[in-house]
C-alpha positions as CSV (number, residue, x, y, z in Angstrom):
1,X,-1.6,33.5,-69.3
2,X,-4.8,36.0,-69.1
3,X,-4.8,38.1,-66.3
4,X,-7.1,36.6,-64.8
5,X,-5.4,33.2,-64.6
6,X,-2.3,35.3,-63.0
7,X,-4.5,36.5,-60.3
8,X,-5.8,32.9,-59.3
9,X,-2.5,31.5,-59.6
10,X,-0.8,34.1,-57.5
11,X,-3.8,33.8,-54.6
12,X,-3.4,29.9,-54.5
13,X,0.5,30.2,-54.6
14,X,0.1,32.5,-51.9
15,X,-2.6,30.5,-49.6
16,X,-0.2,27.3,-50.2
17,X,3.1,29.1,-48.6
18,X,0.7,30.9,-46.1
19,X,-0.2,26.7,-45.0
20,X,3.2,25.8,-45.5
21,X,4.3,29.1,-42.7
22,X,1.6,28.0,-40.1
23,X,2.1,24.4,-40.2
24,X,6.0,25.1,-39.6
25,X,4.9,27.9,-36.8
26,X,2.5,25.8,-35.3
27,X,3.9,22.6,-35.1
28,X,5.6,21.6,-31.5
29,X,6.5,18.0,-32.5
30,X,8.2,18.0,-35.9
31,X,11.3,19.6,-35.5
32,X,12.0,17.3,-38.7
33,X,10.2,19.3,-40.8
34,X,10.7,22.6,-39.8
35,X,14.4,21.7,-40.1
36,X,13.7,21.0,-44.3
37,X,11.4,23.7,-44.6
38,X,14.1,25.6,-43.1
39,X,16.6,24.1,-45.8
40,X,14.4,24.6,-48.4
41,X,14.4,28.6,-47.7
42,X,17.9,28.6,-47.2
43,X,18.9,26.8,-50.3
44,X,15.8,29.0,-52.5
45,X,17.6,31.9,-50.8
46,X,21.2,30.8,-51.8
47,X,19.9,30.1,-55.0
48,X,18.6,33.4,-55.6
49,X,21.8,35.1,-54.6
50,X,23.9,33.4,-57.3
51,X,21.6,34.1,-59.9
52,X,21.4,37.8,-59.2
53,X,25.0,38.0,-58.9
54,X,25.2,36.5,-62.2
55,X,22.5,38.8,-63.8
56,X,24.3,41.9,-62.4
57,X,27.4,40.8,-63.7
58,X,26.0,40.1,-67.4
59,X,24.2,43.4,-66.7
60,X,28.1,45.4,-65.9
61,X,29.8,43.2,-68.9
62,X,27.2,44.3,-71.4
63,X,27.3,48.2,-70.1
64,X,31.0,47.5,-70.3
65,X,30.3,46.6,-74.3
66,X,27.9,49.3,-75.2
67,X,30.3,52.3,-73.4
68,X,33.5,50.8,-75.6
């Protein structure tokens, strides 16, 4: 991707989670979806833990390698 195209991407991406944040925030009624979008951050979250775990640990088994 151009940098350019990066740029455009990241605004939209951003505008689409900044609608996503005030339609949870602002919504009274649907406690339903708050409750997934909730979820969702949790489990993106939980997600993102275990694969930085497992970087760091490829990370300390390869330093382990090189320094044998």
């Amino acid at each position: 991707m151009t940098k350019e195209t990066k740029i455009v991407a990241g605004i939209l991406a951003g505008a689409a989670l900044g609608a996503a944040v005030a339609l949870v925030l602002s919504s009274d009624k649907s406690d339903d979806l708050k409750d997934k979008v909730t979820d969702w951050f949790c489990d993106l979250l939980d997600a993102s833990k275990d694969k930085l775990s497992d970087v760091a640990g490829n990370v300390k088994d390869t330093i382990a390698k090189v320094r044998a």
